[in-house]
C-alpha positions as CSV (number, residue, x, y, z in Angstrom):
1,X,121.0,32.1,-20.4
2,X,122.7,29.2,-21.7
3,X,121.6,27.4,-25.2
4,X,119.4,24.4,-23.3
5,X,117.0,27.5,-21.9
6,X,117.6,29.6,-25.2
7,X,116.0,26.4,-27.1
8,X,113.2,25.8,-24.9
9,X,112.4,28.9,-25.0
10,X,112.0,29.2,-28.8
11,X,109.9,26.3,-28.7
12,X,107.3,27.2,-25.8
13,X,107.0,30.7,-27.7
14,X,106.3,28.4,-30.9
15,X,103.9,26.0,-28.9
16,X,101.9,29.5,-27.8
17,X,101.6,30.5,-30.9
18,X,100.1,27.5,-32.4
19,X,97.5,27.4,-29.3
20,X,96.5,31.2,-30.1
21,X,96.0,30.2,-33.8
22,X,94.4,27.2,-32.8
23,X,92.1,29.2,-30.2
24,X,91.5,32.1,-33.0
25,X,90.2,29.3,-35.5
26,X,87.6,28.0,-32.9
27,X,86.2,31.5,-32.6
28,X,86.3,31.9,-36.3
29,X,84.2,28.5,-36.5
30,X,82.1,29.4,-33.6
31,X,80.8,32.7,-35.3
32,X,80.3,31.1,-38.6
33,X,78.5,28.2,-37.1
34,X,75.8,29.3,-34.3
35,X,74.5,26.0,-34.1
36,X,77.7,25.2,-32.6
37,X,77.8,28.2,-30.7
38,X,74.6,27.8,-29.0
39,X,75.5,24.3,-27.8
40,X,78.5,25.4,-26.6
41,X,77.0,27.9,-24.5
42,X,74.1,25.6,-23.3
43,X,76.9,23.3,-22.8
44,X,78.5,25.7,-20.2
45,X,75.7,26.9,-18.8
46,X,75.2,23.0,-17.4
47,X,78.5,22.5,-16.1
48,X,77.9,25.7,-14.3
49,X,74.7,25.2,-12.7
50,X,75.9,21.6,-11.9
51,X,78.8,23.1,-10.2
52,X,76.4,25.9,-8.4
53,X,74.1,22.7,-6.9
54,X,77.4,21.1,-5.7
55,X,78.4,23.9,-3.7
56,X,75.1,24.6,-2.8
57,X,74.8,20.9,-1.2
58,X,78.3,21.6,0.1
59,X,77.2,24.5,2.2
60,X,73.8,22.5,3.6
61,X,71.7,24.0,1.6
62,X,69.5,22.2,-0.3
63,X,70.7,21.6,-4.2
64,X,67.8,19.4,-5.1
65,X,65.6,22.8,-4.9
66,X,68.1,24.7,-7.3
67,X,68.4,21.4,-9.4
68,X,64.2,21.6,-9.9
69,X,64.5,25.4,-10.4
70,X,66.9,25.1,-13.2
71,X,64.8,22.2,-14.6
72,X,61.7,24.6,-14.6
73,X,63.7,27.0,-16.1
74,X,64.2,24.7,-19.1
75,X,61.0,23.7,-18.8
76,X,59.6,27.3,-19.5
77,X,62.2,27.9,-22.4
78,X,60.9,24.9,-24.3
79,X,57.4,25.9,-24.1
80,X,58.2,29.3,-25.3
81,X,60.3,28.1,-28.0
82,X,57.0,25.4,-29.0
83,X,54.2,28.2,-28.7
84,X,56.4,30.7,-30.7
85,X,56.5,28.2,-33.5
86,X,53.1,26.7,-33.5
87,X,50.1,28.7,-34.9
88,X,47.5,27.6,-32.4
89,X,49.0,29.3,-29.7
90,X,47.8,33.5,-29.2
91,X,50.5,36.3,-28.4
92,X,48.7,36.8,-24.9
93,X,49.8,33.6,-24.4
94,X,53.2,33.7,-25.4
95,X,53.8,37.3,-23.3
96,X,52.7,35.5,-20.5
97,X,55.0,32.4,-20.5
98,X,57.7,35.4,-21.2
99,X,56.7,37.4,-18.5
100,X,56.6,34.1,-15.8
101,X,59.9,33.0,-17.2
102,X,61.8,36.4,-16.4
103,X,59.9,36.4,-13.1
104,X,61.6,32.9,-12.2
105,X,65.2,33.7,-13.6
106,X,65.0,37.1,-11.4
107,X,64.0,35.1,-7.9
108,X,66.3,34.5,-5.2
109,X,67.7,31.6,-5.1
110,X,68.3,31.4,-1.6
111,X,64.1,31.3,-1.5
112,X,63.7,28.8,-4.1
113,X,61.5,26.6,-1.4
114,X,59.4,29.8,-0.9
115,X,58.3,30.2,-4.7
116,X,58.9,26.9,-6.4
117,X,55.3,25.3,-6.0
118,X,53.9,28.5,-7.5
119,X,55.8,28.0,-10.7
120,X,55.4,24.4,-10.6
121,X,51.5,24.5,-10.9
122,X,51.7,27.6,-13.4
123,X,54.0,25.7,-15.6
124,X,51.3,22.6,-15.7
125,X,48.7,24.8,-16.8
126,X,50.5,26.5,-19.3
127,X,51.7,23.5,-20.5
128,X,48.1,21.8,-20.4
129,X,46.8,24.7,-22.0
130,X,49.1,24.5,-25.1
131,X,48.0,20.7,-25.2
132,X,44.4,22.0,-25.5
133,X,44.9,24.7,-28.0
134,X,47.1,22.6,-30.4
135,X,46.0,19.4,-29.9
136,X,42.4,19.1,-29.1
């Protein structure tokens, strides 16, 4: 090995070694910060189901249907999150939006035009019926 490759050598092994402490620190921050955390991971979570509709549309399927499931998904999350916080809302309620929420993240995506209407219309009457409760 002559000196040239000796040198570089040193100085990729001292590159990697910042990058790992550099890497280490962001966890560190991450776990001390879940704000930060969370939109991180919501953060991935988009790029990945933006990559899943690509290849869905890719493969002539149809990604607009698994573009409207993931926005009902969403859609239920936020009115979980709004009835768990708000005091007009009962826990009958609440169970149910759980219950239709984990019923939609366990379909089959490769049925999504087979089951999307039903969760459409349930989702509009959940969400007119926290509209009732809270604000009329």
């Amino acid at each position: 090995m002559s000196q040239e490759d000796k040198t570089t050598l040193i100085w990729n092994i001292f590159k990697l070694l910042i990058w790992i402490i550099l890497l280490v620190s962001c966890f560190f921050y991450l776990e001390n910060h879940p704000a930060e955390k969370i939109a991180l991971s919501s953060w991935i979570k988009n790029i990945v189901q933006k990559i899943e509709i690509f290849g869905y549309n890719a493969v002539w399927k149809d990604g607009t249907l698994l573009s409207q499931k993931y926005d009902l998904e969403n859609k239920y999350l936020e009115m979980i999150h709004f009835a768990e916080e708000k005091w007009c809302i009962n826990q009958e309620f609440v169970w149910g939006l759980h219950e239709m929420y984990k019923a939609l993240l366990n379909e089959d995506n490769n049925k999504i035009e087979t089951y999307i209407t039903r969760y459409t219309i349930a989702a509009a009457e959940y969400e007119m019926s926290i509209y009732n409760d809270c604000w009329e």
